[in-house]
Backbone as numpy.savetxt, mean C-alpha at the origin, in Angstrom:
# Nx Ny Nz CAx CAy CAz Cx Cy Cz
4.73 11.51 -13.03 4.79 10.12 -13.42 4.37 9.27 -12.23
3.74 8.16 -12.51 3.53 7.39 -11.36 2.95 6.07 -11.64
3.21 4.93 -11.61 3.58 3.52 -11.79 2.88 2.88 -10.71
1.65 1.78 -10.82 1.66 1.18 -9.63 0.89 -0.24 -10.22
1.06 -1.09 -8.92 0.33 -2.22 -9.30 -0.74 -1.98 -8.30
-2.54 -2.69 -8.52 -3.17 -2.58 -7.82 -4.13 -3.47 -7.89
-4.69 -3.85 -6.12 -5.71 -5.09 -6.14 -6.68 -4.82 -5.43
-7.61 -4.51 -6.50 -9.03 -3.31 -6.33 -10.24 -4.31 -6.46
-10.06 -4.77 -5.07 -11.52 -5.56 -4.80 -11.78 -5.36 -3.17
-13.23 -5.03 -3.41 -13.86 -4.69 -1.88 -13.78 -5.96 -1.12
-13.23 -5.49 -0.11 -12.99 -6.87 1.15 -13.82 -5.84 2.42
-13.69 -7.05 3.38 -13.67 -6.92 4.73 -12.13 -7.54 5.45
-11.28 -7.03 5.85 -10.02 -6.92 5.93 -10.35 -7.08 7.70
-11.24 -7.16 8.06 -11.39 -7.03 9.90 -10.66 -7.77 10.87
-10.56 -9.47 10.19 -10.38 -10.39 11.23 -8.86 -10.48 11.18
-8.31 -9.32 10.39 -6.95 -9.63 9.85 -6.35 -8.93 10.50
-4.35 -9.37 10.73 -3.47 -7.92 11.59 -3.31 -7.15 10.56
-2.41 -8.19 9.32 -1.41 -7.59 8.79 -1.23 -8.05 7.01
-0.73 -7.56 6.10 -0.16 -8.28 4.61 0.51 -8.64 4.48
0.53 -9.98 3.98 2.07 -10.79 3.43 1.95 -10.84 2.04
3.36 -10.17 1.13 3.29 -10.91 0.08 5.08 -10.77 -0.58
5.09 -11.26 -1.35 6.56 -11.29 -2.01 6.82 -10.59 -3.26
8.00 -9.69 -3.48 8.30 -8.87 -3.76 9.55 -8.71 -4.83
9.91 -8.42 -6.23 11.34 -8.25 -6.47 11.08 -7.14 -7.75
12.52 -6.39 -8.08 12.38 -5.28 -9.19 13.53 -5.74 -9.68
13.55 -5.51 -10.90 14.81 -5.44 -11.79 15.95 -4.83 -10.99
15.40 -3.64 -11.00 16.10 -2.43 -10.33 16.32 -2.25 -8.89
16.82 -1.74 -7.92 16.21 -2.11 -6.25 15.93 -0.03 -6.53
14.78 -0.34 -5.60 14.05 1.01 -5.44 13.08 0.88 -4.77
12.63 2.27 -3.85 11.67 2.18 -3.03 10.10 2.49 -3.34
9.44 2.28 -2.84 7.68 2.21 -3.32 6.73 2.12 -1.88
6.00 2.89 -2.20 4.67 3.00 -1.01 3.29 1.48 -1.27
3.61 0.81 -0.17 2.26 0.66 -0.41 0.83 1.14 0.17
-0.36 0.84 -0.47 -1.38 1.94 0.08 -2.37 0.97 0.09
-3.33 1.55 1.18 -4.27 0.62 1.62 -5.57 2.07 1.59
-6.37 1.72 0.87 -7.67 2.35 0.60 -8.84 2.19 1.16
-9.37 2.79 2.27 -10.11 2.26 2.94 -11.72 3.48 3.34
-13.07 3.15 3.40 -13.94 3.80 3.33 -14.40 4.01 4.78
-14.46 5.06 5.85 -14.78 5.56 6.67 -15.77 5.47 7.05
-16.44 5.43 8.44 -17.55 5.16 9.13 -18.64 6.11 8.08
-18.27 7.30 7.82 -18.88 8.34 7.16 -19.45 8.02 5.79
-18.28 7.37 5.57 -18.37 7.00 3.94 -17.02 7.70 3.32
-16.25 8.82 4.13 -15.34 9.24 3.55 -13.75 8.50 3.13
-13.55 8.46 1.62 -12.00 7.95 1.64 -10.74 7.58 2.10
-10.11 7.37 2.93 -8.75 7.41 3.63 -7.73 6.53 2.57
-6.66 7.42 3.23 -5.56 6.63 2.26 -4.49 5.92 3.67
-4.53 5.11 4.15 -2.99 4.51 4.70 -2.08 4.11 3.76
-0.27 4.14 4.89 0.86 3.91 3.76 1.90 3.44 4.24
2.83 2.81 4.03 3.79 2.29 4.41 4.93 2.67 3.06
6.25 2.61 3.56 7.24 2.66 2.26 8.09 1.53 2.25
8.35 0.76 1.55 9.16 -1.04 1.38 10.44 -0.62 0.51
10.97 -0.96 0.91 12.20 -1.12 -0.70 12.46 -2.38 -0.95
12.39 -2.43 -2.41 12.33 -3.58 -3.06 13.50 -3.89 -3.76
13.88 -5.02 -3.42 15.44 -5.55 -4.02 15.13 -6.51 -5.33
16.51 -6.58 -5.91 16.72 -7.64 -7.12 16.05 -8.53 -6.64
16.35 -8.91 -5.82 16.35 -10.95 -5.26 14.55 -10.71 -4.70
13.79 -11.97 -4.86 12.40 -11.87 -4.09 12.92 -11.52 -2.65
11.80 -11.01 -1.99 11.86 -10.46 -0.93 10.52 -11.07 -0.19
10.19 -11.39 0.86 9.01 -11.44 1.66 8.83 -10.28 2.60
7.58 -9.59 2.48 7.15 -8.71 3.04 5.61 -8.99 4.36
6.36 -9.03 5.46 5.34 -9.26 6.69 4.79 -7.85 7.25
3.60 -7.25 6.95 3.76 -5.77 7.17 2.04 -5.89 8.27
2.64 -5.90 9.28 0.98 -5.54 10.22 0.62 -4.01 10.03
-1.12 -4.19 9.66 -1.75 -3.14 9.55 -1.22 -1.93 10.41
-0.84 -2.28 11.70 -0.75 -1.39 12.72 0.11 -0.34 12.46
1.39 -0.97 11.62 2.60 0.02 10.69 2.10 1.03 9.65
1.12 0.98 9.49 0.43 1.83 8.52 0.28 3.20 8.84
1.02 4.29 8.06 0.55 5.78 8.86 -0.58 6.60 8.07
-1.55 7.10 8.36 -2.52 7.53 7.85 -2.16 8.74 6.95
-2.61 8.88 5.67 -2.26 10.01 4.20 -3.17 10.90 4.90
-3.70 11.60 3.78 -4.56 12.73 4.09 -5.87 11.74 2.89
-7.08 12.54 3.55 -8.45 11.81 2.89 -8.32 12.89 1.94
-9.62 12.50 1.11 -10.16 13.25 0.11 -10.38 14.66 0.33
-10.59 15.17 1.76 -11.05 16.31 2.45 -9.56 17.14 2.38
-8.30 16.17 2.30 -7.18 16.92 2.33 -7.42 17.11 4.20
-7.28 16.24 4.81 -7.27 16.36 6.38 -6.47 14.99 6.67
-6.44 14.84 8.35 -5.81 13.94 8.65 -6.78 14.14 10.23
-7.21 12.42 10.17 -7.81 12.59 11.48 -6.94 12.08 12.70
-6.30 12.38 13.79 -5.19 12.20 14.67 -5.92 11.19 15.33
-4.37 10.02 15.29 -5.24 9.25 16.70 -6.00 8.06 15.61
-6.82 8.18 14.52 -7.69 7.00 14.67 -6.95 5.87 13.77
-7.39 4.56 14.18 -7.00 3.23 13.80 -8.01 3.25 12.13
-6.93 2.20 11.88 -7.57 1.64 10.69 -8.66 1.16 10.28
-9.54 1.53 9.62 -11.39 0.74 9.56 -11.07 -0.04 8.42
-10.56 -1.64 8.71 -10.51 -2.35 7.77 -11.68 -3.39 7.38
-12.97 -2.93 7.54 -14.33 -3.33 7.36 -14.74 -3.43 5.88
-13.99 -2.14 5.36 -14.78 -1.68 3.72 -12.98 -1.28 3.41
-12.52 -2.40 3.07 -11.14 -2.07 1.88 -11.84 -1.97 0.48
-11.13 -0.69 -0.23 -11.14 -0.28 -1.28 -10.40 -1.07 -2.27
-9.11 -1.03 -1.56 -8.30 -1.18 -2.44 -6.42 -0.98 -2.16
-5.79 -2.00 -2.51 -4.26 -1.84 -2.03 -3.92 -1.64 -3.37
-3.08 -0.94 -3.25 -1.62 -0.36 -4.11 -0.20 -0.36 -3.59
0.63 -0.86 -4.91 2.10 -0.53 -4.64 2.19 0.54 -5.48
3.35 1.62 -5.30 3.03 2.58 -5.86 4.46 2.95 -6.06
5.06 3.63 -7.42 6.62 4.01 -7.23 5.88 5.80 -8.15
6.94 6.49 -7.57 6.38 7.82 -8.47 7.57 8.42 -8.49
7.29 9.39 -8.69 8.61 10.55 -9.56 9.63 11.38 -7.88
8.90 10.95 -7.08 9.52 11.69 -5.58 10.71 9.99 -5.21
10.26 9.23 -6.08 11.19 7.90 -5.80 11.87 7.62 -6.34
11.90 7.88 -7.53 12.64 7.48 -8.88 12.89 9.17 -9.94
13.96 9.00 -10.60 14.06 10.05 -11.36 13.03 9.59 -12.43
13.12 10.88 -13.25 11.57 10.88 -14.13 11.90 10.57 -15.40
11.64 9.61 -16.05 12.29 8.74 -17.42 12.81 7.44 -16.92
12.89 7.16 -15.64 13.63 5.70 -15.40 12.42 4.83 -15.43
13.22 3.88 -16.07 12.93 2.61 -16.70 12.87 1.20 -15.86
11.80 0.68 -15.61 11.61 -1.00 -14.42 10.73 -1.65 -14.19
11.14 -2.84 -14.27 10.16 -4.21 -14.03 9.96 -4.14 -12.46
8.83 -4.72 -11.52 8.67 -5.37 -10.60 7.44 -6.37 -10.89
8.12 -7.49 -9.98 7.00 -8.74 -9.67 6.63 -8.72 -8.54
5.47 -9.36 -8.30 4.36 -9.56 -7.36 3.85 -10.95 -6.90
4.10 -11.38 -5.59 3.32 -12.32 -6.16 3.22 -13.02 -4.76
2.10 -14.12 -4.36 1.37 -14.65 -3.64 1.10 -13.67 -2.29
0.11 -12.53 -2.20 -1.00 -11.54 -1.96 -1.67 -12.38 -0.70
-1.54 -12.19 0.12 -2.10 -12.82 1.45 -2.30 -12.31 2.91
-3.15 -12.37 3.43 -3.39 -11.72 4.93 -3.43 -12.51 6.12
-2.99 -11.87 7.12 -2.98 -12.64 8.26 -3.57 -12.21 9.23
């Protein structure tokens, strides 16, 4: 199972540190967000952070720099390198079945998406 919201438009993310945006769930539970980003190569990367999200809105100040690198498409992990926020793919919040038991039921809102 796996649940996410996502804002899938190609940017240049360069001149930026970090994401701000605001946050609340019905439920309080934790969620990854993911930052999708295309490699000098051209190859995929996934960065990630994990937030927990409460009843009440929440503001979320998250600098890129907090971001720990997933594994790419290759199923690797390159040690050491920074974020190429030149060619964003694409951010995701993401809740899945390693977060939540599998049948549970929840709202989350989203809302004013901004970089700094």
């Amino acid at each position: 199972m796996l649940a996410f919201l996502r804002n899938h438009l190609w940017r240049d993310l360069a001149a930026f540190t970090g994401i701000k945006f605001f946050i609340k769930a019905k439920d309080e539970l934790s969620a990854r967000l993911l930052i999708i980003v295309l490699g000098q190569k051209g190859e995929q990367k996934t960065w990630y952070t994990t937030i927990n999200i409460t009843r009440g809105w929440k503001e979320f100040r998250i600098p890129f720099k907090a971001f720990k690198e997933g594994l790419s498409r290759k199923k690797e992990k390159t040690a050491g390198q920074a974020m190429e926020l030149k060619a964003v793919k694409g951010i995701y919040w993401v809740v899945n079945e390693l977060t939540l038991p599998h049948g549970t039921e929840g709202m989350i809102w989203l809302d004013e998406v901004s970089f700094y």
